[in-house]
PDB file of N, H, CA, C and O in Angstrom:
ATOM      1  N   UNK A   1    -113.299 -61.077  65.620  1.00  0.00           N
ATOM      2  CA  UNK A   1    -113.177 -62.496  65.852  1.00  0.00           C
ATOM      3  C   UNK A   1    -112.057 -62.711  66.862  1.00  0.00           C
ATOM      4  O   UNK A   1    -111.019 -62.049  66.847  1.00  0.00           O
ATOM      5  N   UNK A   2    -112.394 -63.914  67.959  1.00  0.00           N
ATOM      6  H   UNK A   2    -113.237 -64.452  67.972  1.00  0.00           H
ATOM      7  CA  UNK A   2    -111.625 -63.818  68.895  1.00  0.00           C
ATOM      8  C   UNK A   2    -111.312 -65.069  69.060  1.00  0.00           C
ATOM      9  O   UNK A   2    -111.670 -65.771  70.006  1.00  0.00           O
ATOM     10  N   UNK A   3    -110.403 -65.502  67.838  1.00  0.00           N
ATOM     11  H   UNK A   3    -110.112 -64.932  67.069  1.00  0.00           H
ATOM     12  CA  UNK A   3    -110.144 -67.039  68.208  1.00  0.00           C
ATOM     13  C   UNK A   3    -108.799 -67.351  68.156  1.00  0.00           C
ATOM     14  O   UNK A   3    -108.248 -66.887  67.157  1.00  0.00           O
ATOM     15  N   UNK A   4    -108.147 -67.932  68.838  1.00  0.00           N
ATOM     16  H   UNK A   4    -108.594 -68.309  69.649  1.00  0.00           H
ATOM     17  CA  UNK A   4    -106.249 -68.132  69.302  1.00  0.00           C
ATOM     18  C   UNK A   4    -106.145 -69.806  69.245  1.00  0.00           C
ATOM     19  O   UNK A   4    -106.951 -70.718  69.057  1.00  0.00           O
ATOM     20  N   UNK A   5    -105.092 -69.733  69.441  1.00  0.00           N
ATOM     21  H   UNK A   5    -104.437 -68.993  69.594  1.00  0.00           H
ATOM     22  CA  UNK A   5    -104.711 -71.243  69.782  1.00  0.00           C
ATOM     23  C   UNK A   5    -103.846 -70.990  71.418  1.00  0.00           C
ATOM     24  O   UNK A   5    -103.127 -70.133  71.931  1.00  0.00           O
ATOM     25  N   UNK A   6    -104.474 -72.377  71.803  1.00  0.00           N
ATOM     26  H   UNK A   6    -105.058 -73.073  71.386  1.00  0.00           H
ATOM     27  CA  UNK A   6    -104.229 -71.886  73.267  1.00  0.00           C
ATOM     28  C   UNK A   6    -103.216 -73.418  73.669  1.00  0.00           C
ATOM     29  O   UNK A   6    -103.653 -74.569  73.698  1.00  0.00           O
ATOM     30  N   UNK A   7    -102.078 -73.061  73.888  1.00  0.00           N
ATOM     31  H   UNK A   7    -101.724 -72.127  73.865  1.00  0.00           H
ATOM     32  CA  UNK A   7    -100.900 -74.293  73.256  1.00  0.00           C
ATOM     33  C   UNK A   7    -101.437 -75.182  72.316  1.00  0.00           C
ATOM     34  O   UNK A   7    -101.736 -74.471  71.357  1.00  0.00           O
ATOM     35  N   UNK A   8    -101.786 -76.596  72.004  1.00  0.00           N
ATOM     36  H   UNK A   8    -101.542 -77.175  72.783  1.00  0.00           H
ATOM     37  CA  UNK A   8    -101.938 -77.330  70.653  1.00  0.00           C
ATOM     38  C   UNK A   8    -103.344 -77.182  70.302  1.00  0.00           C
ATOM     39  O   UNK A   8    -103.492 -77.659  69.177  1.00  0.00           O
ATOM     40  N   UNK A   9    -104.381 -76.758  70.737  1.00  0.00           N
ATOM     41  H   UNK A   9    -104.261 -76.370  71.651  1.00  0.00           H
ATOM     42  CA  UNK A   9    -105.472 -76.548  70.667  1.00  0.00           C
ATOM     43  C   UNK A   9    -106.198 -75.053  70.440  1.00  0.00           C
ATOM     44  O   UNK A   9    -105.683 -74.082  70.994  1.00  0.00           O
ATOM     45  N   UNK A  10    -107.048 -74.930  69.859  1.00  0.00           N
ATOM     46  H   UNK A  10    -107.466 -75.719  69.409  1.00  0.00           H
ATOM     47  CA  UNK A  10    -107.728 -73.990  69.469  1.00  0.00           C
ATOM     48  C   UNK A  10    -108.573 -73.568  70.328  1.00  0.00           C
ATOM     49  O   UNK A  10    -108.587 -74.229  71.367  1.00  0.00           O
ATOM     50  N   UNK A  11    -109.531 -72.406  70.256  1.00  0.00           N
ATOM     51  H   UNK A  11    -109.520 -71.869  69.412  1.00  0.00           H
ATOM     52  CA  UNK A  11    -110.368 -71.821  70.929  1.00  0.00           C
ATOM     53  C   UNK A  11    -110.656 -70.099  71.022  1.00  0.00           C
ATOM     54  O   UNK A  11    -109.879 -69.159  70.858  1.00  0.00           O
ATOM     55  N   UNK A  12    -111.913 -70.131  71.310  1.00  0.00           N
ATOM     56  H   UNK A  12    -112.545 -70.895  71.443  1.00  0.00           H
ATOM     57  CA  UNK A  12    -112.613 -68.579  71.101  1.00  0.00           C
ATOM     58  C   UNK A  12    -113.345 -67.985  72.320  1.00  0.00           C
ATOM     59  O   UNK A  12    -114.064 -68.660  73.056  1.00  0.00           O
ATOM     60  N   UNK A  13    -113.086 -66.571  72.485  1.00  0.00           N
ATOM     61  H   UNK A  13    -112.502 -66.023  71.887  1.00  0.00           H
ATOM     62  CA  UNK A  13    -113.514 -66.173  73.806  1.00  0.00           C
ATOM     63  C   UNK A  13    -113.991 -64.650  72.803  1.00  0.00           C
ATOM     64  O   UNK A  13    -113.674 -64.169  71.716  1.00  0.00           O
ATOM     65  N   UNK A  14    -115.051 -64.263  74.097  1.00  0.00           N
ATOM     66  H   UNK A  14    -115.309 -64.654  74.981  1.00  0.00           H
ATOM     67  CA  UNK A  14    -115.748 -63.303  73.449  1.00  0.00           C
ATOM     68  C   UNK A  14    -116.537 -62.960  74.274  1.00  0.00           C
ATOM     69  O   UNK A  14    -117.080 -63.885  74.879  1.00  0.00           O
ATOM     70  N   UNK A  15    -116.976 -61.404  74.690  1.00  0.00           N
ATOM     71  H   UNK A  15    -116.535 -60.653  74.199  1.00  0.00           H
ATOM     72  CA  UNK A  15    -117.944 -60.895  75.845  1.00  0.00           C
ATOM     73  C   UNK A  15    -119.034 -60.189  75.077  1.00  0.00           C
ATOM     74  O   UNK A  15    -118.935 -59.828  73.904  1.00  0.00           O
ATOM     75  N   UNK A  16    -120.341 -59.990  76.048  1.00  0.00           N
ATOM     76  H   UNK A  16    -120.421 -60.284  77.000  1.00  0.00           H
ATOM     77  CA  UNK A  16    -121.450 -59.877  75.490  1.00  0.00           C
ATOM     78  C   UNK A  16    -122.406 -59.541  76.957  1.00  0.00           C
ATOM     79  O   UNK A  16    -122.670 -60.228  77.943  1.00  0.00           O
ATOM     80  N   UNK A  17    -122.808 -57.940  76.490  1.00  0.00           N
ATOM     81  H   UNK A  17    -122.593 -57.382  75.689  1.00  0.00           H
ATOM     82  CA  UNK A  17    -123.549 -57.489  77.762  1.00  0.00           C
ATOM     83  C   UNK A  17    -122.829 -57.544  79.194  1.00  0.00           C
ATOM     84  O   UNK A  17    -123.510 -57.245  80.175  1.00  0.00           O
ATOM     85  N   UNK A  18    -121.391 -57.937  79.379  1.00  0.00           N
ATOM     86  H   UNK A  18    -120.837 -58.181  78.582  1.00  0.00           H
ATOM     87  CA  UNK A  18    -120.745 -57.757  80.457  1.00  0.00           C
ATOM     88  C   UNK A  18    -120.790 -59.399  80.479  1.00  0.00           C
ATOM     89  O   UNK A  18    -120.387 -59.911  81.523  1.00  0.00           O
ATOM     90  N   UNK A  19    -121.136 -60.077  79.675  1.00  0.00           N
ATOM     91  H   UNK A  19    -121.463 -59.662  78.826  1.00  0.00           H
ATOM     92  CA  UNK A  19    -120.537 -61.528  80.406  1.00  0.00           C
ATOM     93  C   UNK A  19    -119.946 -62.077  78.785  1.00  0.00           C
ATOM     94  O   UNK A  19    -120.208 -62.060  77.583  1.00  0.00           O
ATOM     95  N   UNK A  20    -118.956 -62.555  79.812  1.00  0.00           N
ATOM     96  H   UNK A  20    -118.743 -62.569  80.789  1.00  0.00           H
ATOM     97  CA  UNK A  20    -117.435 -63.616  78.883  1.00  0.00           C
ATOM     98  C   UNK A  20    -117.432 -65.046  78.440  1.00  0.00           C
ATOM     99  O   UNK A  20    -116.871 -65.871  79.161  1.00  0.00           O
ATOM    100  N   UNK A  21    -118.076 -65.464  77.187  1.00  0.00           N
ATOM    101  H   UNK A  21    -118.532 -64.794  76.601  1.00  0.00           H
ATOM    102  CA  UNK A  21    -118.101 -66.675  76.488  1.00  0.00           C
ATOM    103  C   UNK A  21    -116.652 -67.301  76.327  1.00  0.00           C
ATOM    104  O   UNK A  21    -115.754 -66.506  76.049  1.00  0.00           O
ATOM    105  N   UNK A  22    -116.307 -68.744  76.483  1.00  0.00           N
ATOM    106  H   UNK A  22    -117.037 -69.389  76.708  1.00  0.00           H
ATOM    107  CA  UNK A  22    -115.187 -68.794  76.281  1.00  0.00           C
ATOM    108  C   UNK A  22    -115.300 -70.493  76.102  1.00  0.00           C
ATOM    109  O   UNK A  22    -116.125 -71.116  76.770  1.00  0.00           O
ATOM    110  N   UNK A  23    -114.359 -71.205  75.101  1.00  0.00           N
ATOM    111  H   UNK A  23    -113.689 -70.699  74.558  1.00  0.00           H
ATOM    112  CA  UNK A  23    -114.198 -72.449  74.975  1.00  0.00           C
ATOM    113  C   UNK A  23    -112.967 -72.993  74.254  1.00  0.00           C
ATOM    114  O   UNK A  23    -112.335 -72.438  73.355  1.00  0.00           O
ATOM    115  N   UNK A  24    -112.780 -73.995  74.728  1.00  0.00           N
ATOM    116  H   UNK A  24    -113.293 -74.445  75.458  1.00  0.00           H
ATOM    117  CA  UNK A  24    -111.307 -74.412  74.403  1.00  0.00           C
ATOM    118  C   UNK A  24    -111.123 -75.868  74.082  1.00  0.00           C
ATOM    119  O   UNK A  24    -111.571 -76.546  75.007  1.00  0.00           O
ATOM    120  N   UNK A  25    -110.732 -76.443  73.311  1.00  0.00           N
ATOM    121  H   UNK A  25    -110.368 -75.892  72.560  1.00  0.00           H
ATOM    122  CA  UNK A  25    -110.262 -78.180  72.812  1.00  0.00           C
ATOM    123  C   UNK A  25    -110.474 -77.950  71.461  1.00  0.00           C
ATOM    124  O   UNK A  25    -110.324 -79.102  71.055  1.00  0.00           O
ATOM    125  N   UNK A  26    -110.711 -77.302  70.490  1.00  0.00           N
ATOM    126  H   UNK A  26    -110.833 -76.365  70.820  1.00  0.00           H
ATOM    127  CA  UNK A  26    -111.058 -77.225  69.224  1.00  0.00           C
ATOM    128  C   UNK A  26    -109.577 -78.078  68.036  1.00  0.00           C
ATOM    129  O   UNK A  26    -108.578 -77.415  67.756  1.00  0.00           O
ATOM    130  N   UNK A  27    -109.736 -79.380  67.577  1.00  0.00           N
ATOM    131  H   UNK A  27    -110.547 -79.919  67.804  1.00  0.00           H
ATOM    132  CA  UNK A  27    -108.339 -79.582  66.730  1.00  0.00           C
ATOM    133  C   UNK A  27    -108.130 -78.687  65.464  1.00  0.00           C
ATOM    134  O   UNK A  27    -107.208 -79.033  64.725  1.00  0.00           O
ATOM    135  N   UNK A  28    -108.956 -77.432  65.062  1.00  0.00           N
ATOM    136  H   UNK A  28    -109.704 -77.150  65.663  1.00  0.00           H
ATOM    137  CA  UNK A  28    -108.464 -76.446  63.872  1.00  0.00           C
ATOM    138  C   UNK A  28    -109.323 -75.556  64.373  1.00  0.00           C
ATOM    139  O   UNK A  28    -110.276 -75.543  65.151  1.00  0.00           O
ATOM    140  N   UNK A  29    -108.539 -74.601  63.511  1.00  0.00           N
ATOM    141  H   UNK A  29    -107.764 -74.612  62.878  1.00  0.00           H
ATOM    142  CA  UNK A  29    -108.796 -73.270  64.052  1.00  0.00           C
ATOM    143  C   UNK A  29    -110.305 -73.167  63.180  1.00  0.00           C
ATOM    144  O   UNK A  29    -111.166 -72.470  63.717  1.00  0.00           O
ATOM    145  N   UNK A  30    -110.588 -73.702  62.117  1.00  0.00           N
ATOM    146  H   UNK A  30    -109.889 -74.268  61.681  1.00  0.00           H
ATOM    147  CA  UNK A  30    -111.923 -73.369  61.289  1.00  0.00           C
ATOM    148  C   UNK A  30    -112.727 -74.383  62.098  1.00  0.00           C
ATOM    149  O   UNK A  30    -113.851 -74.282  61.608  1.00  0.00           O
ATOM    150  N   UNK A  31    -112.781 -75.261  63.017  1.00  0.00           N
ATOM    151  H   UNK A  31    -111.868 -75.343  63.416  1.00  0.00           H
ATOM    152  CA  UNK A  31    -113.819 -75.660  63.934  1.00  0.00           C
ATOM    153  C   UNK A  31    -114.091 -74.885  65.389  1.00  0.00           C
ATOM    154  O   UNK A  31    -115.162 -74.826  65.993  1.00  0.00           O
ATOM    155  N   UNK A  32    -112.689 -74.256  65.810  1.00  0.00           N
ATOM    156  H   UNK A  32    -111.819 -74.305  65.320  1.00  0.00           H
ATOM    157  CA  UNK A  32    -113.371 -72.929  66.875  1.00  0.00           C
ATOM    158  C   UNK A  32    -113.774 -71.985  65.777  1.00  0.00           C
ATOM    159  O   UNK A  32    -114.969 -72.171  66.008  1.00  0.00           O
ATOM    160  N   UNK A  33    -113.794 -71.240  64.906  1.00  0.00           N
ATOM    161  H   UNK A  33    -112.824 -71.089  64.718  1.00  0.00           H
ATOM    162  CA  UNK A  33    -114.558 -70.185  64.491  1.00  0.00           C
ATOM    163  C   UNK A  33    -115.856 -70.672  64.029  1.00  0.00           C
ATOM    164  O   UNK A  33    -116.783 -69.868  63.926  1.00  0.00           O
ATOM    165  N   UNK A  34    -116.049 -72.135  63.685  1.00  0.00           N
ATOM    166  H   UNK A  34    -115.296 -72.788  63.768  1.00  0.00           H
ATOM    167  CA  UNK A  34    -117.530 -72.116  63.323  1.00  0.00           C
ATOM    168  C   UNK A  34    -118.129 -72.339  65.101  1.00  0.00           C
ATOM    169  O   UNK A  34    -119.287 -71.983  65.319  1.00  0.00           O
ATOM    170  N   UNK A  35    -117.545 -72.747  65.931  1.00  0.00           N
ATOM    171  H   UNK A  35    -116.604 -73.036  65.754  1.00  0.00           H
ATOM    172  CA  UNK A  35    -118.424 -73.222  67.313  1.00  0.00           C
ATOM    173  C   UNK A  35    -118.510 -71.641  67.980  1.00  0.00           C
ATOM    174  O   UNK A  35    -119.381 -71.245  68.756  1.00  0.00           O
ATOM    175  N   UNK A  36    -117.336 -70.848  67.442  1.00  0.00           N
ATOM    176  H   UNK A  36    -116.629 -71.169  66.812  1.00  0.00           H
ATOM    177  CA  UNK A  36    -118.121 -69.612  68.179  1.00  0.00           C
ATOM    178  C   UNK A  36    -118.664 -68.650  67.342  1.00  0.00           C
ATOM    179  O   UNK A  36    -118.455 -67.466  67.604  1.00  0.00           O
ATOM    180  N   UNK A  37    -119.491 -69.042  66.140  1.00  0.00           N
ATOM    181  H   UNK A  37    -119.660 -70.004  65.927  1.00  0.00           H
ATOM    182  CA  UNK A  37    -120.165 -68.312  64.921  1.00  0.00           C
ATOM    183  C   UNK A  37    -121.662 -68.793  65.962  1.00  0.00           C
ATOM    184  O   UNK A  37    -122.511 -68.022  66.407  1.00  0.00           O
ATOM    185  N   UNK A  38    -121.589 -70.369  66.134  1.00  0.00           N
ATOM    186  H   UNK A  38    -120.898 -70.996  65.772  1.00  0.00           H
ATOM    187  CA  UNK A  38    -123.037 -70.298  66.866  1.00  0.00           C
ATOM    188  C   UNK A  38    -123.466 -70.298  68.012  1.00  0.00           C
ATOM    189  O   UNK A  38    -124.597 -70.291  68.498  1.00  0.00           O
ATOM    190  N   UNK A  39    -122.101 -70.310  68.549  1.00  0.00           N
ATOM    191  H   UNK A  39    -121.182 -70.316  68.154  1.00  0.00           H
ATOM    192  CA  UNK A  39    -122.499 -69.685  70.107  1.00  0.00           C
ATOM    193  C   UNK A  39    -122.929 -68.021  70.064  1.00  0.00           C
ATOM    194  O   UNK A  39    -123.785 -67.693  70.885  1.00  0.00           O
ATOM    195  N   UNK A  40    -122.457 -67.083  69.271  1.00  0.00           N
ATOM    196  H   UNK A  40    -121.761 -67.349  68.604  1.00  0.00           H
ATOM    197  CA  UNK A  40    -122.865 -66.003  69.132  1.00  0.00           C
ATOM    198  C   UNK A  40    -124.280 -65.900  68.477  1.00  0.00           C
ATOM    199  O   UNK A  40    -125.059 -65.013  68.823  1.00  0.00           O
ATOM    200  N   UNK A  41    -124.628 -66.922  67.426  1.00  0.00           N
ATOM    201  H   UNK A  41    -123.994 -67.643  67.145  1.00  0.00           H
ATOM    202  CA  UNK A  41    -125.833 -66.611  66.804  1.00  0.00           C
ATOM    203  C   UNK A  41    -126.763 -66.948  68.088  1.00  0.00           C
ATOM    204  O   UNK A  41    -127.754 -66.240  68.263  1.00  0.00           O
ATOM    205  N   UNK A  42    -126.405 -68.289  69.238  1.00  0.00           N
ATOM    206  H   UNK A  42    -125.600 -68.864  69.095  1.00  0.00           H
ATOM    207  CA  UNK A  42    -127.402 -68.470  70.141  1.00  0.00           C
ATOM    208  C   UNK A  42    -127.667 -67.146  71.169  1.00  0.00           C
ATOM    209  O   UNK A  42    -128.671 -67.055  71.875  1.00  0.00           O
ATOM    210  N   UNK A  43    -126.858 -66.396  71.136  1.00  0.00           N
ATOM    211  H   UNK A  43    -126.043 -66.470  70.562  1.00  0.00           H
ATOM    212  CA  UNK A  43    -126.540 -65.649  72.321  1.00  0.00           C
ATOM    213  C   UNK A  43    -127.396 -64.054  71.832  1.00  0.00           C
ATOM    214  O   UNK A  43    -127.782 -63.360  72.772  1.00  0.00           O
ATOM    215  N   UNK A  44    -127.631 -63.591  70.538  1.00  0.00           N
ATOM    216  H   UNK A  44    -127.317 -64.154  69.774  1.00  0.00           H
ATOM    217  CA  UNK A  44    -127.946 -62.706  69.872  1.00  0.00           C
ATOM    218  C   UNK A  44    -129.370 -63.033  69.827  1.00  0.00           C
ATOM    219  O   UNK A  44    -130.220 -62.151  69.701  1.00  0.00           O
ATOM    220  N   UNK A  45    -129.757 -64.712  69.960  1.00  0.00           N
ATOM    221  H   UNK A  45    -129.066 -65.428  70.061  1.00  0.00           H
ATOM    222  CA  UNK A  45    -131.488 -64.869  69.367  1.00  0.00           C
ATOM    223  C   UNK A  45    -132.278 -65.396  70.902  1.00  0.00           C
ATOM    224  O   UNK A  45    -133.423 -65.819  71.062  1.00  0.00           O
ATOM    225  N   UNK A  46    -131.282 -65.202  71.811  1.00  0.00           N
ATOM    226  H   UNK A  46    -130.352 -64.859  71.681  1.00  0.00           H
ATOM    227  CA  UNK A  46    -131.739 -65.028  73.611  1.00  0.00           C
ATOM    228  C   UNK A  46    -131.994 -66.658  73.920  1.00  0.00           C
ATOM    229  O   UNK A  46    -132.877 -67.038  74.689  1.00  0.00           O
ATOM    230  N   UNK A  47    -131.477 -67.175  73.513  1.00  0.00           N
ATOM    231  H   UNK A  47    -130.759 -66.866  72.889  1.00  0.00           H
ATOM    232  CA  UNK A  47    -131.633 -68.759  73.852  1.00  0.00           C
ATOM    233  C   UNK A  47    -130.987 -68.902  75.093  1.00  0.00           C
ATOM    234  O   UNK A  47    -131.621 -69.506  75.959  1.00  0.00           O
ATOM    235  N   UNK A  48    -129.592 -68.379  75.440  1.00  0.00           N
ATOM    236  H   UNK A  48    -129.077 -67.889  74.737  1.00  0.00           H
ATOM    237  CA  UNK A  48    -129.032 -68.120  76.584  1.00  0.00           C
ATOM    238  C   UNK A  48    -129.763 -68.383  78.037  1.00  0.00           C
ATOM    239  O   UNK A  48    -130.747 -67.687  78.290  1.00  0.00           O
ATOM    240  N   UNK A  49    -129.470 -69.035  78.682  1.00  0.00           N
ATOM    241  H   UNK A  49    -128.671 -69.600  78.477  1.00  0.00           H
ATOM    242  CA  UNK A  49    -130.635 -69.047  80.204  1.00  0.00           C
ATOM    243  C   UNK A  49    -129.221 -68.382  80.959  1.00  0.00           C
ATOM    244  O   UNK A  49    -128.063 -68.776  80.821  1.00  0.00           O
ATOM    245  N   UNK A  50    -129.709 -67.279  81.772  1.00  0.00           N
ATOM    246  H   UNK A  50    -130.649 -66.959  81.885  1.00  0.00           H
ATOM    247  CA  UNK A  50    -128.609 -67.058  82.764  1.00  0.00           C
ATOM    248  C   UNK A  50    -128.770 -68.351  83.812  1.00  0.00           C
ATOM    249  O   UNK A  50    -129.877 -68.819  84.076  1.00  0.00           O
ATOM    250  N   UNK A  51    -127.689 -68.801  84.302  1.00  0.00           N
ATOM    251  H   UNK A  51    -126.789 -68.421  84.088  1.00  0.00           H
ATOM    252  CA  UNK A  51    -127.311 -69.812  85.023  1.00  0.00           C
ATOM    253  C   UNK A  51    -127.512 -69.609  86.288  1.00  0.00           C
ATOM    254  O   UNK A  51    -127.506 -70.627  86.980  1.00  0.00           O
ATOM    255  N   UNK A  52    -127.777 -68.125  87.072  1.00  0.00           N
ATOM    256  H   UNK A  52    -127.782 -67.298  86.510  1.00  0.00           H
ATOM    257  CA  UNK A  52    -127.874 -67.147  88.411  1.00  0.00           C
ATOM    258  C   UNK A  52    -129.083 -67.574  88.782  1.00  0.00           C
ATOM    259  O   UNK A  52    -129.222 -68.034  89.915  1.00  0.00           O
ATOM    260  N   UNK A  53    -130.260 -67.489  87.818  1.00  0.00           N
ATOM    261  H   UNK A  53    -130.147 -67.115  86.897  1.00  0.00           H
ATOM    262  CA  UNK A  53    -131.008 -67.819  87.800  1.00  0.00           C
ATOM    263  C   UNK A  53    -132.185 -68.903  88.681  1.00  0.00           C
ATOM    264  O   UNK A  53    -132.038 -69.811  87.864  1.00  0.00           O
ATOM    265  N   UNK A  54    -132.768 -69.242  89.253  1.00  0.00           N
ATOM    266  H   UNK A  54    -132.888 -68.504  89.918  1.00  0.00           H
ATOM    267  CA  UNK A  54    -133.183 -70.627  89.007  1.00  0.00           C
ATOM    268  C   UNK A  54    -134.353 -71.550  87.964  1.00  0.00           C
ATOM    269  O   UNK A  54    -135.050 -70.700  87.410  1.00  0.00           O
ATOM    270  N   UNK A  55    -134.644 -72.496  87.671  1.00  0.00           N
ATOM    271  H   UNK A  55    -134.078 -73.187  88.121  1.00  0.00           H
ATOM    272  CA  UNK A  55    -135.993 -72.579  86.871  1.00  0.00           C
ATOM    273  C   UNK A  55    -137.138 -72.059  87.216  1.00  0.00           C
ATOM    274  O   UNK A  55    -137.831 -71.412  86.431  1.00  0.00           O
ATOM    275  N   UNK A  56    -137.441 -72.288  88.405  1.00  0.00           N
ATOM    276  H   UNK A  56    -136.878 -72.813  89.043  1.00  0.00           H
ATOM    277  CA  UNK A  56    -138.886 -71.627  88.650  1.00  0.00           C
ATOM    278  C   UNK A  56    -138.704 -69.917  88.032  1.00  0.00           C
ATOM    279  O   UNK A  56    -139.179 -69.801  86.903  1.00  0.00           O
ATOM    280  N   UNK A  57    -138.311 -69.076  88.405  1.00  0.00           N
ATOM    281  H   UNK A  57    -137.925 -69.170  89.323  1.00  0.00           H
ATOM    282  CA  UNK A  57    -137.814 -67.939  87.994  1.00  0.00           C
ATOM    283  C   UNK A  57    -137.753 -67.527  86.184  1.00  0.00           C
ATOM    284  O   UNK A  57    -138.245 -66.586  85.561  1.00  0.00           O
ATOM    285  N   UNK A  58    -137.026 -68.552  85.803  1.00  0.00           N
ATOM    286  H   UNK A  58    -136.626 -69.316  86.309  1.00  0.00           H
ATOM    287  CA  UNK A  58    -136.420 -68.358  83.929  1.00  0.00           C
ATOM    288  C   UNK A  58    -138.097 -69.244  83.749  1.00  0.00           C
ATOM    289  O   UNK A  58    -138.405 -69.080  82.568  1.00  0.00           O
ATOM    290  N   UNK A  59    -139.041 -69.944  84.350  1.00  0.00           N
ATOM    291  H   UNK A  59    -138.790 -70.077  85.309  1.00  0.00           H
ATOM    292  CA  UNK A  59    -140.084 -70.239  83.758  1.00  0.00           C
ATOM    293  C   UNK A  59    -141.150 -69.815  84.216  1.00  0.00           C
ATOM    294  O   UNK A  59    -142.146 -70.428  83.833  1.00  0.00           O
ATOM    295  N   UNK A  60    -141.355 -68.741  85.101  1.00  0.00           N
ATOM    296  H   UNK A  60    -140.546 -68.243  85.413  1.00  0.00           H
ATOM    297  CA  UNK A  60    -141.698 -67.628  85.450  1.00  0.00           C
ATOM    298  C   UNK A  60    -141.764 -66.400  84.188  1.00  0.00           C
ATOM    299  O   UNK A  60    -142.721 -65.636  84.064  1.00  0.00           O
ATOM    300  N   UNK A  61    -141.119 -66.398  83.719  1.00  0.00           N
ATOM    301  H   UNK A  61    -140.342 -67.019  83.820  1.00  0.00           H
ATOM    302  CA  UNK A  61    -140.530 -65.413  82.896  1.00  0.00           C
ATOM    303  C   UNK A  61    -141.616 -65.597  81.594  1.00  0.00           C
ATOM    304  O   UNK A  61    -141.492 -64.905  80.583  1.00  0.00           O
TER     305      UNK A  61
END
């Protein structure tokens, strides 16, 4: 688990396949660990669109 407080605010960073999830404004630390419980569950069940990408391409796919 990769969650800090980043001066008065909370937040969780975390890499995956070579790319770096990261978010920050959280007011407790048990609301960044649940926002990056489901950013990981989204990221594990491929919901993820790479952003490099364009649509025609990711709806191509």
């Amino acid at each position: 688990m990769s969650v800090r407080k980043y001066a008065s605010k909370w937040g969780y960073y975390f890499g995956y396949e070579g790319a770096r999830y990261r978010k920050q404004g959280f007011k407790t630390k048990r609301a960044a660990v649940e926002a990056e419980t489901k950013a990981k569950n989204k990221i594990m069940k491929g919901i993820v669109i790479n952003n490099k990408s364009s649509f025609l391409d990711y709806y191509n796919q």
